[in-house]
C-alpha positions as CSV (number, residue, x, y, z in Angstrom):
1,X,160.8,64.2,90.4
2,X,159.3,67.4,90.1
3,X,161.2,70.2,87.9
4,X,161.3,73.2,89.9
5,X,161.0,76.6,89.4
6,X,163.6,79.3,91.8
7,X,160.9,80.5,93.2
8,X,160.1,77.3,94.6
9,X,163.1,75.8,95.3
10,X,163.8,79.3,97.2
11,X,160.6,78.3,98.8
12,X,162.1,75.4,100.2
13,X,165.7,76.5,101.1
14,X,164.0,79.5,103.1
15,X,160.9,76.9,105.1
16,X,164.3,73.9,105.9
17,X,166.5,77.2,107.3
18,X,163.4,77.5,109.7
19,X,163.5,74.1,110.8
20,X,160.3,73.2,109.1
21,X,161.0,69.0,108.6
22,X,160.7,67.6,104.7
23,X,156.9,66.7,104.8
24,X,156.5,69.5,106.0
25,X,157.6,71.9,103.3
26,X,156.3,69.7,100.7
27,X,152.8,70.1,101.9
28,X,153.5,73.7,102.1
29,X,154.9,73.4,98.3
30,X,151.9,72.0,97.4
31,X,149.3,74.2,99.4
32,X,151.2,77.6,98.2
33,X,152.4,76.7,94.3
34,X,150.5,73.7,93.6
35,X,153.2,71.5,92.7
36,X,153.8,68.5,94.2
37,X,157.0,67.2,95.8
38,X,157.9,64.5,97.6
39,X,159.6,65.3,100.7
40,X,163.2,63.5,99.7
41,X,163.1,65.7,97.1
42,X,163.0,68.6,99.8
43,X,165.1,67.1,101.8
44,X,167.9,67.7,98.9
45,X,168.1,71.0,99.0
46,X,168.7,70.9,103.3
47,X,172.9,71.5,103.1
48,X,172.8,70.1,106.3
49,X,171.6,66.7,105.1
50,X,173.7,64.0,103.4
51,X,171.7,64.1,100.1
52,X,172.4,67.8,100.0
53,X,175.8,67.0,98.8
54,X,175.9,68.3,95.4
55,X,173.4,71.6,96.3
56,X,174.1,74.7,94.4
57,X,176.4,77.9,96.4
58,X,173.1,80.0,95.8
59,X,171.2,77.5,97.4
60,X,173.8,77.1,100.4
61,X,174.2,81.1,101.0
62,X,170.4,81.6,101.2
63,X,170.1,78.6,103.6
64,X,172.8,80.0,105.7
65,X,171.5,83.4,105.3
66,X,168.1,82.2,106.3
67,X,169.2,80.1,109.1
68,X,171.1,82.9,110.6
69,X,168.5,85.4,110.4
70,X,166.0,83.2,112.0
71,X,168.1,82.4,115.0
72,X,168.7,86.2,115.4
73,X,165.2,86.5,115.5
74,X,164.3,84.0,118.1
75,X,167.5,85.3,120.1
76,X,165.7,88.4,120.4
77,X,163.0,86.8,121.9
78,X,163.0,86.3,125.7
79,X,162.2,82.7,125.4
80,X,164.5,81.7,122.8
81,X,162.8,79.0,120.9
82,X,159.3,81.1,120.7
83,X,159.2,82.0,117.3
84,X,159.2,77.7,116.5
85,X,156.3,77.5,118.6
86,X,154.7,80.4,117.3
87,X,155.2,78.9,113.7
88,X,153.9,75.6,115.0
89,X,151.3,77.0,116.9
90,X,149.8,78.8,113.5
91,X,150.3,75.4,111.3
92,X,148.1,73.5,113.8
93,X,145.3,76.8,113.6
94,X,145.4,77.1,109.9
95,X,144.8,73.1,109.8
96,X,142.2,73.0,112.5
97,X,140.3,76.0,110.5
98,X,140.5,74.3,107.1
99,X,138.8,71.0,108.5
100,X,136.2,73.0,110.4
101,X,137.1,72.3,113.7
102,X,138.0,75.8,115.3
103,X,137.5,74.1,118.3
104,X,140.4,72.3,118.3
């Protein structure tokens, strides 16, 4: 396993609040920091997960934090689950554009 930094493992806690999945984040990990982590490892600091069981308090209270400031935001929004597909929507543009294919 990789040591992490708290800026990365604040990284994390903030992109699993947002419902990102495991691989996800650790492709994300990789892409923004340039460490790479394997996605169980990710999956640990998730306090909603069973192998989040021994997770820091700082770790918890951001991820609540996070969690609940993210659903506020999407509440906000007339169609309530939005700000997902927004954030999905920009994942699938950002991969299209690094492989050339805009068209997509």
């Amino acid at each position: 396993m990789a040591t992490l930094s708290d800026d990365v493992k604040a990284f994390i806690v903030q992109a699993l609040a947002c419902f990102d999945t495991p691989s996800q984040v650790a492709d994300a990990v990789k892409d923004q920091f340039g460490v790479v982590v394997a996605r169980q490892q990710c999956e640990g600091y998730d306090p909603t997960k069973k192998s989040a069981h021994g997770l820091a308090k700082k770790w918890r209270t951001l991820f609540e934090e996070t969690r609940k400031q993210f659903l506020a935001e999407t509440g906000s929004i007339p169609s309530a689950n939005q700000a997902y597909r927004l954030r999905v929507l920009n994942r699938l543009l950002v991969k299209a554009e690094k492989q050339g294919n805009v068209a997509m």
